[in-house]
C-alpha positions as CSV (number, residue, x, y, z in Angstrom):
1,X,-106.4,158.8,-78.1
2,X,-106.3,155.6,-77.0
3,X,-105.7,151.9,-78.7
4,X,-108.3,149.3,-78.6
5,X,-107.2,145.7,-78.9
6,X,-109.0,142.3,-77.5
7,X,-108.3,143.2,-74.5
8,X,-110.8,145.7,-74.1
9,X,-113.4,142.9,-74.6
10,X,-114.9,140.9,-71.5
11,X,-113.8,137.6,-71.3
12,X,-117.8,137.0,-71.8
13,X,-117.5,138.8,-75.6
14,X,-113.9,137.1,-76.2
15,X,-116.1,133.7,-75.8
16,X,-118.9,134.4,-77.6
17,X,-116.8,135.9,-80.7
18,X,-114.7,132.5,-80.6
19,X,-117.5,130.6,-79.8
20,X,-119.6,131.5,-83.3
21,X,-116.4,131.2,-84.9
22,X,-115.8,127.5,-84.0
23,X,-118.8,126.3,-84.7
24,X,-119.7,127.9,-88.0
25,X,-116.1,127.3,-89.4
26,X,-115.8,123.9,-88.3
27,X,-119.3,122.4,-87.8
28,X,-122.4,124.5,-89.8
29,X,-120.4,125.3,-93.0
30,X,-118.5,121.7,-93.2
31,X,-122.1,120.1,-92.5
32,X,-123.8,122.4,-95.2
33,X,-121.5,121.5,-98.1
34,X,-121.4,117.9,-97.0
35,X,-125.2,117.6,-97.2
36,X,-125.2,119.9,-100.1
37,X,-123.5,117.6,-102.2
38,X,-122.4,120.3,-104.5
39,X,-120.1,119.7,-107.6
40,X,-117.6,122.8,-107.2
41,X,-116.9,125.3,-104.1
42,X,-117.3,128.7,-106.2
43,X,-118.3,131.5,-103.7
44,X,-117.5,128.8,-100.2
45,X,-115.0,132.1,-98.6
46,X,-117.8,134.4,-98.7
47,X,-120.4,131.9,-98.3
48,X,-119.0,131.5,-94.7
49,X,-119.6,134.5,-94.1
50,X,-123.4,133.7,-94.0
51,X,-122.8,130.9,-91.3
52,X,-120.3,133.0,-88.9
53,X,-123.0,135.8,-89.5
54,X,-125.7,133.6,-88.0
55,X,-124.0,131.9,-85.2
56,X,-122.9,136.0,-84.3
57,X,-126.4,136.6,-84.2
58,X,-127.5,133.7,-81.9
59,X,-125.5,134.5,-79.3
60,X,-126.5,136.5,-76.3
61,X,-124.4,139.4,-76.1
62,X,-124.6,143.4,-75.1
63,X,-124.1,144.2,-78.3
64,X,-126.9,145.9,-80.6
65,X,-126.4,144.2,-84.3
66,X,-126.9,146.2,-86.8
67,X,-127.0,144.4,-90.4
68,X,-125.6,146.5,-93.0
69,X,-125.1,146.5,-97.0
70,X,-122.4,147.8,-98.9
71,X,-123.3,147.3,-102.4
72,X,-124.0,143.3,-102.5
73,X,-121.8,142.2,-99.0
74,X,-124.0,142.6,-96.2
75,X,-121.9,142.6,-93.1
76,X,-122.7,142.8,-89.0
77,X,-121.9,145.9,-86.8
78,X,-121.7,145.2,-82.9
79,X,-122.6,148.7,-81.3
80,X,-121.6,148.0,-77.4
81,X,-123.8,149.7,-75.7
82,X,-121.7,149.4,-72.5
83,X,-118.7,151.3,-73.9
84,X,-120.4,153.2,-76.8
85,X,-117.9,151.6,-79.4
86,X,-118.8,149.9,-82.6
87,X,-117.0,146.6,-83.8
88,X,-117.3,144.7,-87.3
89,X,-115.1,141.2,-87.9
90,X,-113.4,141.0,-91.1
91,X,-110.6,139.0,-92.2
92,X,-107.0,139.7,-91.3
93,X,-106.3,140.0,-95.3
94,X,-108.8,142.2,-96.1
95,X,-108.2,144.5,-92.8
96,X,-104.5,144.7,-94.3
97,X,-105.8,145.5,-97.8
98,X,-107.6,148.7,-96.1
99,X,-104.5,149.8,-93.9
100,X,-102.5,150.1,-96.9
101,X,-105.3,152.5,-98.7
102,X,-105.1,150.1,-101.6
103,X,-109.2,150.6,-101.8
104,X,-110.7,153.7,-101.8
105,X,-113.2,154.4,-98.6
106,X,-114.4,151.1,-96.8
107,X,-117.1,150.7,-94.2
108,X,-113.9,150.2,-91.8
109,X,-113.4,154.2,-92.4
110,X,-116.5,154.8,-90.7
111,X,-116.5,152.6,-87.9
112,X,-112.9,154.1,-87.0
113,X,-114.6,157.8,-87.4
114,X,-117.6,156.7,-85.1
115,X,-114.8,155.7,-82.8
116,X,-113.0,159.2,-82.2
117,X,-111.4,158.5,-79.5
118,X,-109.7,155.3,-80.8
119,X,-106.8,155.2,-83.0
120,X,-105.9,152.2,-84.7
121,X,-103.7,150.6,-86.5
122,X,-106.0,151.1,-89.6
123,X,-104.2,155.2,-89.2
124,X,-100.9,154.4,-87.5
């Protein structure tokens, strides 16, 4: 088995990843709440997810993006049709949550099973 880290990703996927990350982190959600006007921030983590989501979706990759639901989080999957491998973002917290089995079976099982011939660090 091998490992899979960034550096199996083009430079090309590398920049589109940061790219959607920059701009709905730091421009779409800031500009949303701004014109929102909205009195508290209840739900703003996961409501980023909606932006980062979107600016994923816009950007012109080799990946087919599948949009998924597991009970009320809809999430992305990137299935690179190049290298057969399927990818999902998440955050570094809740990644860590998952390693430690503190959860019973995640999404992140699957993707790792779909992936037989990569081991990560989710099983090391």
């Amino acid at each position: 088995m091998k490992r899979v880290s960034l550096s199996s990703l083009t430079e090309f996927q590398k920049h589109s990843i940061a790219y959607s990350l920059r701009h709905a982190l730091e421009e779409d959600f800031p500009d949303f709440v701004e014109e929102a006007k909205l009195p508290t921030s209840n739900g703003f983590p996961q409501m980023r997810w909606n932006f980062i989501n979107r600016r994923l979706m816009e950007c012109p990759s080799n990946y087919q993006i599948l949009k998924l639901k597991r009970g009320p989080w809809e999430f992305l999957i990137f299935y690179d049709k190049s290298t057969n491998k399927t990818y999902s973002l998440m955050r570094e917290i809740t990644f860590r949550m998952h390693k430690s089995k503190t959860q019973p079976f995640h999404y992140l099982d699957i993707l790792c099973a779909r992936n037989e011939d990569v081991q990560t660090a989710l099983f090391n």
